[in-house]
C-alpha positions in Angstrom: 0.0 0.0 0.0 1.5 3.5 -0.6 0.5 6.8 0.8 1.0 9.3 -2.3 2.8 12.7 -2.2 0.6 14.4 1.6 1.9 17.4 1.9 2.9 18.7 5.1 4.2 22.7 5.2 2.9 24.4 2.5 4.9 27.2 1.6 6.0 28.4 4.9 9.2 30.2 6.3 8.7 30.9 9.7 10.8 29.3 12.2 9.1 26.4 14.4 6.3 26.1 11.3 5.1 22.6 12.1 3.0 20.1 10.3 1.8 16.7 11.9 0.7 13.6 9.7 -0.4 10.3 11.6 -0.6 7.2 10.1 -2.9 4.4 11.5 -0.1 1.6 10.6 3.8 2.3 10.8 4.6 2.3 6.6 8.0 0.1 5.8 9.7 3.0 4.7 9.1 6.8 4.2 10.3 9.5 1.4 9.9 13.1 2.8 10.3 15.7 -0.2 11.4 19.5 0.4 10.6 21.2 -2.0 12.6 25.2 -1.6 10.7 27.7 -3.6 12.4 30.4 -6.1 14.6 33.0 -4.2 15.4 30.6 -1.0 19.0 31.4 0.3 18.6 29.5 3.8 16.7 27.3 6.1 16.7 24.1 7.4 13.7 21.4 7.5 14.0 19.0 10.4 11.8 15.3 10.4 10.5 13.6 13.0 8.8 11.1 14.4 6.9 9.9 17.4 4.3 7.5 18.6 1.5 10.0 18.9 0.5 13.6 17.5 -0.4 14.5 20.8 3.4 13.6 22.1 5.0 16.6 24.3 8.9 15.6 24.4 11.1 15.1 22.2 10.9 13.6 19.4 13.3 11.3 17.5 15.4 13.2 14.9 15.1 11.1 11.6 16.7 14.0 9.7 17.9 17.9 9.1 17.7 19.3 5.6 19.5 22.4 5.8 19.6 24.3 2.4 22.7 24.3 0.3 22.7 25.2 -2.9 20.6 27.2 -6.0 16.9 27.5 -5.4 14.5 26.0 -6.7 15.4 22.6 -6.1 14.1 19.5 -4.3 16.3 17.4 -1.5 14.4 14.1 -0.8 14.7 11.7 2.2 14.2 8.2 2.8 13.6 6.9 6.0 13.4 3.3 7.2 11.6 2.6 10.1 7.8 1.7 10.8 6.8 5.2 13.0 3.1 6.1 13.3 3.4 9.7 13.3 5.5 12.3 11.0 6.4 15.5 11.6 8.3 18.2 9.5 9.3 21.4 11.3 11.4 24.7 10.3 14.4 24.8 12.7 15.9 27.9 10.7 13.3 30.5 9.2 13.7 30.2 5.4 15.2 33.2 3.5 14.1 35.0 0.4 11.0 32.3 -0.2 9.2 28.8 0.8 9.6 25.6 1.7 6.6 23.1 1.1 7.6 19.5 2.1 5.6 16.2 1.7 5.4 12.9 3.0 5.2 10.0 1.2 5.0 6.2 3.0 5.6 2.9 1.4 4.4 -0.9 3.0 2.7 -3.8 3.4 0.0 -2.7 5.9 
């Protein structure tokens, strides 16, 4: 079963922008897409995940996606792991544009 292309932020740039996605079964493996719009000159895109939407402490750093590079362009992480809950969050504020990231999940469930 796949979970196609959810998107998460959507064109934000503010620092500690945060967008939750919970899946009912842990997917095999995960692809998160960040996508930095025209003009970007920084930011950085941290993913998550946790047990629960509703979890308060910290949760487990799959990855950081800071921007390097010309925008527009697209960096794309794949994550192993069968976590329940996603969450992509803007750790640096994002320069001179947008970020919009999405979440894709692949598996067996």
């Amino acid at each position: 079963m796949k979970l196609a292309g959810q998107t998460m932020l959507n064109a934000q740039f503010t620092q500690d922008a945060v967008a939750t996605k919970q899946l009912l079964v842990g997917p095999d493996d995960t692809t998160h897409s960040i996508k930095w719009g025209e003009g970007v000159s920084v930011g950085e895109v941290v993913v998550e995940a946790a047990d629960s939407p509703d979890f308060a402490g910290t949760w487990h750093r799959l990855a950081t996606v800071t921007f390097e590079g010309v925008a527009p362009k697209i960096d794309q992480i794949r994550t192993p792991g069968a976590y329940s809950t996603y969450r992509h969050r803007v750790t640096v504020p994002v320069g001179g544009g947008t970020v919009t990231t999405k979440l894709e999940a692949n598996g067996s469930w």
